[in-house]
C-alpha positions as CSV (number, residue, x, y, z in Angstrom):
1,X,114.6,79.7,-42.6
2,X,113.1,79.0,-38.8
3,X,109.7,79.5,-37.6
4,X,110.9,82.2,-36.1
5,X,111.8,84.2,-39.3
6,X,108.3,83.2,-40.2
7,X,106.6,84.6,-37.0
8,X,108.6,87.7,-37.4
9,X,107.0,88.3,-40.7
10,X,103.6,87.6,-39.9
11,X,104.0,89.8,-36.9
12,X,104.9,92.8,-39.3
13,X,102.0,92.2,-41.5
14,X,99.3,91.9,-38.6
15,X,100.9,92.4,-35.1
16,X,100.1,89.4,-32.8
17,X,99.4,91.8,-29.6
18,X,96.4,93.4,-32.2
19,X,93.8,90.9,-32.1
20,X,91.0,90.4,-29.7
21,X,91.0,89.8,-25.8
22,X,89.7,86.8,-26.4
23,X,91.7,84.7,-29.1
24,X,95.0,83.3,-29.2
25,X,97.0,84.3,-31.9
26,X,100.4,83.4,-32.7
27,X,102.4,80.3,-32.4
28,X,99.9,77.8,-31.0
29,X,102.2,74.8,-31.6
30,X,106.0,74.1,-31.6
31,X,109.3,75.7,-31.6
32,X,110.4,79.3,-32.5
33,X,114.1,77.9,-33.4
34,X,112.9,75.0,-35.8
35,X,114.6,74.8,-39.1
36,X,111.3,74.7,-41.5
37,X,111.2,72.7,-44.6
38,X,108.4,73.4,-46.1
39,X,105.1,75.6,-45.1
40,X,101.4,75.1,-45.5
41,X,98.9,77.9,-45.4
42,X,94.9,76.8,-44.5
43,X,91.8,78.5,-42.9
44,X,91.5,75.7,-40.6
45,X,94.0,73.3,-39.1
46,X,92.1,70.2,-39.4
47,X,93.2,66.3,-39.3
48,X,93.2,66.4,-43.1
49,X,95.1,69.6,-43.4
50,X,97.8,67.8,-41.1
51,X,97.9,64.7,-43.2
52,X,98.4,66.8,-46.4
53,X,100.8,68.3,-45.0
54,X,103.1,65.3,-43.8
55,X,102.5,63.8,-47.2
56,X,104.1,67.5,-49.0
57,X,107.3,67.9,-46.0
58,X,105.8,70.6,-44.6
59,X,106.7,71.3,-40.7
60,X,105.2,74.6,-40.6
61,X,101.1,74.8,-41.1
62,X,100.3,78.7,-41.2
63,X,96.0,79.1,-40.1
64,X,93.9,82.0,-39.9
65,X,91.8,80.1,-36.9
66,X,94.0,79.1,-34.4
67,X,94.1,75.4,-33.4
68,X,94.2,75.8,-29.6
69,X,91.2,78.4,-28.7
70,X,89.4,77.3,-25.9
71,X,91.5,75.5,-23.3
72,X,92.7,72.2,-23.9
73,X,91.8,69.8,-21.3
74,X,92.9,66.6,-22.6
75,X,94.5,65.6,-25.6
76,X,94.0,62.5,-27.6
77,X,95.4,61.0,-30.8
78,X,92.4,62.0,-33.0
79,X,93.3,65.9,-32.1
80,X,94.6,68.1,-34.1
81,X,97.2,70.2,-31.4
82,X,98.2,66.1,-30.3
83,X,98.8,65.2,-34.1
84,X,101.1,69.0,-34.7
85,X,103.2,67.1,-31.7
86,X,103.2,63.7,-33.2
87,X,104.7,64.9,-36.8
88,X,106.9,67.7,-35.3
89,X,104.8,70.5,-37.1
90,X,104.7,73.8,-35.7
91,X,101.6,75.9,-35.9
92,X,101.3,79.8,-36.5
93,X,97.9,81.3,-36.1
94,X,97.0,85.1,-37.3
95,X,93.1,85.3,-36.7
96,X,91.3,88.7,-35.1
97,X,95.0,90.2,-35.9
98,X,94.6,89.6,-39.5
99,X,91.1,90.6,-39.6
100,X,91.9,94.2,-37.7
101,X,95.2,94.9,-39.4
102,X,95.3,96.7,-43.0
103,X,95.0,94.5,-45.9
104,X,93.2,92.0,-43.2
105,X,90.4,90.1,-44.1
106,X,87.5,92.5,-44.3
107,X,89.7,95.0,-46.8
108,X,90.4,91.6,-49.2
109,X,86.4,91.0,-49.3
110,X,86.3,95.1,-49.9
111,X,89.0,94.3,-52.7
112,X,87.4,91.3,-54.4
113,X,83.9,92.8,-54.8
114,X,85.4,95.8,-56.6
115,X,84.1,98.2,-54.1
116,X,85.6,101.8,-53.0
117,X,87.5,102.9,-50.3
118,X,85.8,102.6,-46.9
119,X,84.3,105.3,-45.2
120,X,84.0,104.1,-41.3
121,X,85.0,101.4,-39.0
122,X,81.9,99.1,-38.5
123,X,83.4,98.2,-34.5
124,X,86.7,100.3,-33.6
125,X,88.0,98.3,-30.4
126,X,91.7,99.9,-30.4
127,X,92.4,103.7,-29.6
128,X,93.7,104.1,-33.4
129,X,90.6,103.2,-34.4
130,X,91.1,100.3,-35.8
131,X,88.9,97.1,-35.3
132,X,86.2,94.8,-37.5
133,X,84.7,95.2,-40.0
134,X,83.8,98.4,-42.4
135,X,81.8,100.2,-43.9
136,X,81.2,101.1,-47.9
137,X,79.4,103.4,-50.2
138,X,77.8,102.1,-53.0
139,X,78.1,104.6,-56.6
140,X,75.0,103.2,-57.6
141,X,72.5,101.5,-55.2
142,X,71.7,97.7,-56.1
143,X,69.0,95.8,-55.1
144,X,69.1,92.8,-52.3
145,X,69.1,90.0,-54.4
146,X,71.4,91.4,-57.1
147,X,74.0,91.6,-54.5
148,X,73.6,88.8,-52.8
149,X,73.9,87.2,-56.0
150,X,77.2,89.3,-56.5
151,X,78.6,87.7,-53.5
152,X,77.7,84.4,-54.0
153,X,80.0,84.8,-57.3
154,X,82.7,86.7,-55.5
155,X,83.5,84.6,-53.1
156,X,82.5,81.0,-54.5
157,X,79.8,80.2,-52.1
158,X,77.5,77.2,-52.5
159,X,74.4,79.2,-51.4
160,X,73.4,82.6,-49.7
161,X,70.8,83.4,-47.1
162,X,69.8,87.4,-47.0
163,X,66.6,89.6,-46.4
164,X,65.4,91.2,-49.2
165,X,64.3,94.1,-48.1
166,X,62.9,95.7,-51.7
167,X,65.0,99.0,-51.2
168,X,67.9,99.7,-53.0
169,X,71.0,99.4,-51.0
170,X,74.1,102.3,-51.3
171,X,75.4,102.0,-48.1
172,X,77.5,98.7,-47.0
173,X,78.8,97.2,-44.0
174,X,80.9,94.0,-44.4
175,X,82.7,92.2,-41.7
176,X,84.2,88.6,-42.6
177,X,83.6,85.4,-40.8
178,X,80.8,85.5,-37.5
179,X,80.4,89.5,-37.6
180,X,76.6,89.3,-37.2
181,X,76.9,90.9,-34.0
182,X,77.2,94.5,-35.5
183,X,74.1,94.7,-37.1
184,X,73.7,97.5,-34.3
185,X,76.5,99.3,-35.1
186,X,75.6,98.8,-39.0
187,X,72.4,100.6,-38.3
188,X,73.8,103.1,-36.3
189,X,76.5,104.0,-38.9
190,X,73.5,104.2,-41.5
191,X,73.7,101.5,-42.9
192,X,71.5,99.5,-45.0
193,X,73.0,95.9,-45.4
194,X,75.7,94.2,-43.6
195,X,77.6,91.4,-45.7
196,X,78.8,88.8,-43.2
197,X,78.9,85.4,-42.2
198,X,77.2,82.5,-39.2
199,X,73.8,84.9,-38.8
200,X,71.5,83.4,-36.2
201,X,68.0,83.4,-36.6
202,X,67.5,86.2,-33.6
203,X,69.9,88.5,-35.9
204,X,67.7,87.8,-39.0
205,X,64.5,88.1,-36.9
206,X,65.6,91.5,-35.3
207,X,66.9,92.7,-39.3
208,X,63.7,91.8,-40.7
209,X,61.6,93.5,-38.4
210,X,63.8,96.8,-39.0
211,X,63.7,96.2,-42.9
212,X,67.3,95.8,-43.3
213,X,69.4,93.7,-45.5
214,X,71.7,90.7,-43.9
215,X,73.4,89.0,-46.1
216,X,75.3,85.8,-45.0
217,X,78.1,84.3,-47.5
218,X,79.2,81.9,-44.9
219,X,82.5,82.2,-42.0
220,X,84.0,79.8,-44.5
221,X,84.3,81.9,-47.6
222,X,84.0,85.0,-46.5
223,X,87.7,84.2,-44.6
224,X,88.7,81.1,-47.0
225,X,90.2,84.9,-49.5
226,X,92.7,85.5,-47.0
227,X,94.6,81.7,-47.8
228,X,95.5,83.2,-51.4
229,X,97.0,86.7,-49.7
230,X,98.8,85.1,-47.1
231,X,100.1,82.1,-49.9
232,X,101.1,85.6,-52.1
233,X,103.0,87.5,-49.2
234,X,105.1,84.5,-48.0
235,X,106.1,83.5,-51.1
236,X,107.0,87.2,-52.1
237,X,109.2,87.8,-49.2
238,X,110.8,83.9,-48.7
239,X,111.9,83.6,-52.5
240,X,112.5,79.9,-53.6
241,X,110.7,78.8,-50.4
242,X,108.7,75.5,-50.3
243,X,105.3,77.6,-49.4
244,X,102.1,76.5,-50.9
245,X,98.0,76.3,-49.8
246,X,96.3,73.2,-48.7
247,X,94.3,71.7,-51.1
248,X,92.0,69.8,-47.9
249,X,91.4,73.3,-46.6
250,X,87.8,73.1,-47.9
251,X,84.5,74.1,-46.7
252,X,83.2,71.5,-44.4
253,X,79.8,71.2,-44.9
254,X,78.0,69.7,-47.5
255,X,74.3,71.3,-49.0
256,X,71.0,69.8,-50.2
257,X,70.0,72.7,-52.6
Protein backbone atom coordinates (compact mmCIF):
# COMPACT_ATOMS: atom_id res chain seq x y z
CA UNK A 1 0.00 0.00 0.00
CA UNK A 2 1.61 3.62 -1.08
CA UNK A 3 0.18 6.91 -0.43
CA UNK A 4 -0.64 7.01 -3.60
CA UNK A 5 -3.27 4.13 -3.43
CA UNK A 6 -4.46 6.16 -0.55
CA UNK A 7 -4.83 9.50 -2.44
CA UNK A 8 -6.49 7.59 -5.24
CA UNK A 9 -9.22 6.64 -2.85
CA UNK A 10 -9.78 9.72 -1.16
CA UNK A 11 -9.87 11.32 -4.57
CA UNK A 12 -12.93 8.93 -5.45
CA UNK A 13 -14.72 9.68 -2.39
CA UNK A 14 -14.36 13.59 -2.56
CA UNK A 15 -12.47 14.69 -5.78
CA UNK A 16 -9.44 16.96 -4.79
CA UNK A 17 -10.18 19.51 -7.90
CA UNK A 18 -13.93 20.01 -5.87
CA UNK A 19 -13.11 22.03 -3.09
CA UNK A 20 -12.82 25.77 -2.75
CA UNK A 21 -10.62 28.38 -4.71
CA UNK A 22 -9.17 29.05 -1.80
CA UNK A 23 -7.89 25.87 0.12
CA UNK A 24 -5.38 23.39 -0.57
CA UNK A 25 -6.47 20.05 -0.56
CA UNK A 26 -4.73 17.01 -1.18
CA UNK A 27 -1.25 15.87 -0.38
CA UNK A 28 0.20 18.75 1.60
CA UNK A 29 3.27 16.74 2.72
CA UNK A 30 5.50 13.88 1.30
CA UNK A 31 5.69 11.35 -1.36
CA UNK A 32 3.07 9.86 -3.65
CA UNK A 33 5.37 6.50 -4.08
CA UNK A 34 5.93 5.95 -0.18
CA UNK A 35 5.33 2.48 1.03
CA UNK A 36 2.83 3.34 4.11
CA UNK A 37 2.89 1.49 7.29
CA UNK A 38 0.43 2.49 9.18
CA UNK A 39 -2.23 5.60 8.78
CA UNK A 40 -3.71 8.11 11.14
CA UNK A 41 -6.89 9.96 10.60
CA UNK A 42 -7.41 13.53 12.71
CA UNK A 43 -9.35 16.81 12.22
CA UNK A 44 -6.28 18.64 12.81
CA UNK A 45 -2.68 17.94 12.17
CA UNK A 46 -1.28 19.28 15.26
CA UNK A 47 2.24 18.59 17.15
CA UNK A 48 0.44 16.12 19.31
CA UNK A 49 -1.32 14.35 16.57
CA UNK A 50 2.27 13.95 15.02
CA UNK A 51 3.79 12.61 18.11
CA UNK A 52 0.91 9.96 18.46
CA UNK A 53 1.47 9.11 15.47
CA UNK A 54 5.39 8.33 15.57
CA UNK A 55 4.72 6.51 18.82
CA UNK A 56 1.78 4.06 16.73
CA UNK A 57 4.23 3.63 13.13
CA UNK A 58 2.10 5.56 11.30
CA UNK A 59 3.81 7.48 8.13
CA UNK A 60 0.64 8.57 6.71
CA UNK A 61 -1.62 11.19 8.89
CA UNK A 62 -4.98 11.64 6.86
CA UNK A 63 -6.69 15.56 8.03
CA UNK A 64 -9.79 17.11 7.16
CA UNK A 65 -7.91 20.73 7.64
CA UNK A 66 -4.96 20.82 5.73
CA UNK A 67 -1.58 21.52 7.45
CA UNK A 68 -0.20 24.02 4.87
CA UNK A 69 -3.01 26.72 4.16
CA UNK A 70 -1.79 29.98 4.10
CA UNK A 71 1.76 30.19 2.70
CA UNK A 72 4.62 29.03 4.56
CA UNK A 73 7.17 31.48 4.96
CA UNK A 74 9.55 29.93 7.31
CA UNK A 75 9.67 26.84 8.88
CA UNK A 76 10.90 25.99 12.23
CA UNK A 77 11.27 22.78 14.41
CA UNK A 78 8.12 23.58 16.56
CA UNK A 79 5.94 23.39 13.15
CA UNK A 80 3.87 20.97 12.27
CA UNK A 81 4.70 20.73 8.01
CA UNK A 82 8.75 20.81 9.48
CA UNK A 83 8.05 17.94 11.99
CA UNK A 84 5.84 15.69 8.78
CA UNK A 85 9.59 16.16 7.19
CA UNK A 86 11.54 15.32 10.30
CA UNK A 87 9.56 11.78 10.90
CA UNK A 88 9.09 11.04 7.10
CA UNK A 89 5.24 11.28 7.47
CA UNK A 90 3.25 12.14 4.62
CA UNK A 91 0.18 14.24 4.87
CA UNK A 92 -3.17 13.96 2.88
CA UNK A 93 -5.71 16.70 3.41
CA UNK A 94 -9.58 16.39 2.14
CA UNK A 95 -11.21 19.70 3.58
CA UNK A 96 -13.90 22.00 1.36
CA UNK A 97 -13.74 18.72 -0.92
CA UNK A 98 -15.13 16.60 1.73
CA UNK A 99 -17.48 19.18 2.94
CA UNK A 100 -19.05 19.66 -0.85
CA UNK A 101 -18.86 16.03 -1.97
CA UNK A 102 -21.91 13.53 -1.10
CA UNK A 103 -21.67 11.92 2.23
CA UNK A 104 -19.29 15.17 3.12
CA UNK A 105 -19.50 16.66 6.27
CA UNK A 106 -22.71 18.62 6.28
CA UNK A 107 -24.81 15.26 4.99
CA UNK A 108 -23.02 13.25 8.31
CA UNK A 109 -24.35 16.16 10.66
CA UNK A 110 -27.78 15.70 8.46
CA UNK A 111 -27.29 11.87 9.40
CA UNK A 112 -26.41 12.08 13.04
CA UNK A 113 -29.41 14.37 14.05
CA UNK A 114 -31.76 11.92 12.44
CA UNK A 115 -33.10 14.46 10.14
CA UNK A 116 -34.72 13.94 6.46
CA UNK A 117 -33.45 14.23 3.20
CA UNK A 118 -32.41 17.78 2.21
CA UNK A 119 -34.44 19.96 0.25
CA UNK A 120 -31.81 22.78 -1.14
CA UNK A 121 -28.20 23.73 -1.31
CA UNK A 122 -27.65 26.47 1.38
CA UNK A 123 -24.47 27.98 -1.10
CA UNK A 124 -24.19 26.07 -4.61
CA UNK A 125 -20.60 27.30 -5.89
CA UNK A 126 -20.18 24.45 -8.82
CA UNK A 127 -22.46 24.29 -12.00
CA UNK A 128 -23.89 20.79 -10.67
CA UNK A 129 -25.01 22.45 -7.92
CA UNK A 130 -23.24 21.27 -5.51
CA UNK A 131 -21.49 23.37 -2.68
CA UNK A 132 -21.96 24.03 1.44
CA UNK A 133 -24.13 23.48 3.38
CA UNK A 134 -28.02 22.39 3.23
CA UNK A 135 -30.99 22.91 3.89
CA UNK A 136 -33.74 20.63 6.02
CA UNK A 137 -37.41 20.38 6.83
CA UNK A 138 -38.41 19.73 10.08
CA UNK A 139 -41.88 17.01 10.47
CA UNK A 140 -42.61 18.71 13.49
CA UNK A 141 -41.30 22.27 14.36
CA UNK A 142 -39.11 22.41 17.73
CA UNK A 143 -38.45 25.20 19.68
CA UNK A 144 -34.78 27.00 19.90
CA UNK A 145 -33.56 25.72 22.94
CA UNK A 146 -34.90 22.19 22.49
CA UNK A 147 -32.71 21.95 19.57
CA UNK A 148 -29.94 23.47 20.51
CA UNK A 149 -30.07 21.21 23.31
CA UNK A 150 -30.45 18.31 20.60
CA UNK A 151 -27.23 19.34 19.16
CA UNK A 152 -25.27 19.77 22.02
CA UNK A 153 -26.11 15.94 22.52
CA UNK A 154 -25.52 14.98 18.97
CA UNK A 155 -22.39 16.06 18.41
CA UNK A 156 -20.73 16.01 22.12
CA UNK A 157 -20.28 19.66 22.54
CA UNK A 158 -19.18 21.19 25.81
CA UNK A 159 -21.52 24.15 25.42
CA UNK A 160 -23.84 25.93 22.68
CA UNK A 161 -24.43 29.58 22.01
CA UNK A 162 -27.90 30.21 19.81
CA UNK A 163 -30.67 32.97 19.66
CA UNK A 164 -33.79 31.91 20.86
CA UNK A 165 -35.99 33.40 19.01
CA UNK A 166 -39.49 31.95 20.80
CA UNK A 167 -40.83 30.66 17.34
CA UNK A 168 -40.97 27.19 16.51
CA UNK A 169 -38.43 26.24 14.03
CA UNK A 170 -39.40 23.58 10.79
CA UNK A 171 -37.09 24.79 8.43
CA UNK A 172 -33.19 24.10 8.91
CA UNK A 173 -30.11 25.17 7.41
CA UNK A 174 -26.88 23.46 8.66
CA UNK A 175 -23.43 23.95 7.36
CA UNK A 176 -20.44 22.43 9.33
CA UNK A 177 -17.41 24.18 10.61
CA UNK A 178 -17.21 28.45 9.98
CA UNK A 179 -20.48 28.52 7.78
CA UNK A 180 -21.85 31.59 9.52
CA UNK A 181 -21.42 33.45 6.40
CA UNK A 182 -24.79 32.04 4.91
CA UNK A 183 -27.05 33.34 7.20
CA UNK A 184 -28.15 35.46 3.96
CA UNK A 185 -28.65 32.69 1.91
CA UNK A 186 -30.45 30.79 5.02
CA UNK A 187 -32.88 33.67 5.03
CA UNK A 188 -33.30 33.79 1.54
CA UNK A 189 -33.98 30.01 1.23
CA UNK A 190 -36.69 30.54 4.06
CA UNK A 191 -35.12 29.52 6.56
CA UNK A 192 -35.52 29.86 10.16
CA UNK A 193 -32.24 28.57 11.93
CA UNK A 194 -28.91 27.85 10.62
CA UNK A 195 -26.88 25.11 12.68
CA UNK A 196 -23.22 25.95 12.29
CA UNK A 197 -20.10 26.71 13.80
CA UNK A 198 -17.28 30.06 14.71
CA UNK A 199 -20.44 32.79 14.58
CA UNK A 200 -19.12 36.27 15.14
CA UNK A 201 -20.83 38.67 17.11
CA UNK A 202 -21.87 40.95 13.82
CA UNK A 203 -23.60 37.48 12.54
CA UNK A 204 -25.47 37.13 15.87
CA UNK A 205 -26.16 40.85 16.02
CA UNK A 206 -27.55 41.01 12.47
CA UNK A 207 -29.73 37.28 13.37
CA UNK A 208 -31.06 38.80 16.35
CA UNK A 209 -32.29 41.87 14.94
CA UNK A 210 -34.11 39.67 12.12
CA UNK A 211 -35.53 37.18 14.82
CA UNK A 212 -33.80 34.25 13.59
CA UNK A 213 -32.27 31.30 15.13
CA UNK A 214 -28.17 30.70 14.98
CA UNK A 215 -27.13 28.10 16.58
CA UNK A 216 -23.30 27.54 16.95
CA UNK A 217 -22.06 23.82 18.06
CA UNK A 218 -18.54 24.82 17.48
CA UNK A 219 -15.97 24.31 13.90
CA UNK A 220 -14.56 21.61 16.21
CA UNK A 221 -17.52 19.23 16.55
CA UNK A 222 -19.50 20.09 14.08
CA UNK A 223 -16.38 18.63 11.61
CA UNK A 224 -14.61 16.36 14.53
CA UNK A 225 -18.12 13.45 12.84
CA UNK A 226 -16.27 13.18 9.78
CA UNK A 227 -12.89 11.43 11.68
CA UNK A 228 -15.21 8.30 12.41
CA UNK A 229 -16.48 8.10 8.46
CA UNK A 230 -13.28 8.55 7.04
CA UNK A 231 -11.70 5.88 9.92
CA UNK A 232 -14.96 3.49 8.50
CA UNK A 233 -14.24 3.97 4.68
CA UNK A 234 -10.47 3.34 4.80
CA UNK A 235 -10.61 0.60 6.83
CA UNK A 236 -13.58 -0.91 4.61
CA UNK A 237 -11.68 -0.67 1.38
CA UNK A 238 -7.76 -1.42 2.78
CA UNK A 239 -8.72 -4.70 4.69
CA UNK A 240 -6.15 -5.77 7.35
CA UNK A 241 -4.59 -2.23 7.10
CA UNK A 242 -3.00 -0.60 10.16
CA UNK A 243 -5.66 2.52 9.94
CA UNK A 244 -6.91 3.90 13.14
CA UNK A 245 -8.08 7.72 14.60
CA UNK A 246 -5.95 9.86 16.85
CA UNK A 247 -6.79 9.79 20.19
CA UNK A 248 -4.91 13.70 20.57
CA UNK A 249 -7.24 14.95 17.91
CA UNK A 250 -9.27 16.72 20.63
CA UNK A 251 -10.99 19.96 20.85
CA UNK A 252 -8.51 22.53 21.75
CA UNK A 253 -10.04 24.75 23.97
CA UNK A 254 -10.87 24.37 27.34
CA UNK A 255 -14.39 26.15 29.02
CA UNK A 256 -15.24 27.82 32.40
CA UNK A 257 -19.07 26.97 32.39
Amino acid sequence: MKVKDLYIFLNEYAPFDKCGDFDNCGLNVGDMEADVNAVCVCLDITNAVIDEAVKRGANLIISHHPVIFDPIRELRPNMPAYRLVQNGISAICAHTNADITENGVTDLMIELLGFEKPVAVLEPIFPDGTGYGKVCELPIPTAPRALAEYCKETFGCTAIRFIDTGKPLSRIGLCSGAGAGNLKNAVRLGCDALITGDVKHDVWIDAQNIGFCMIDAGHFHTENILCDHLLGILSRKFTGANIFRADSSKDPCSYVL
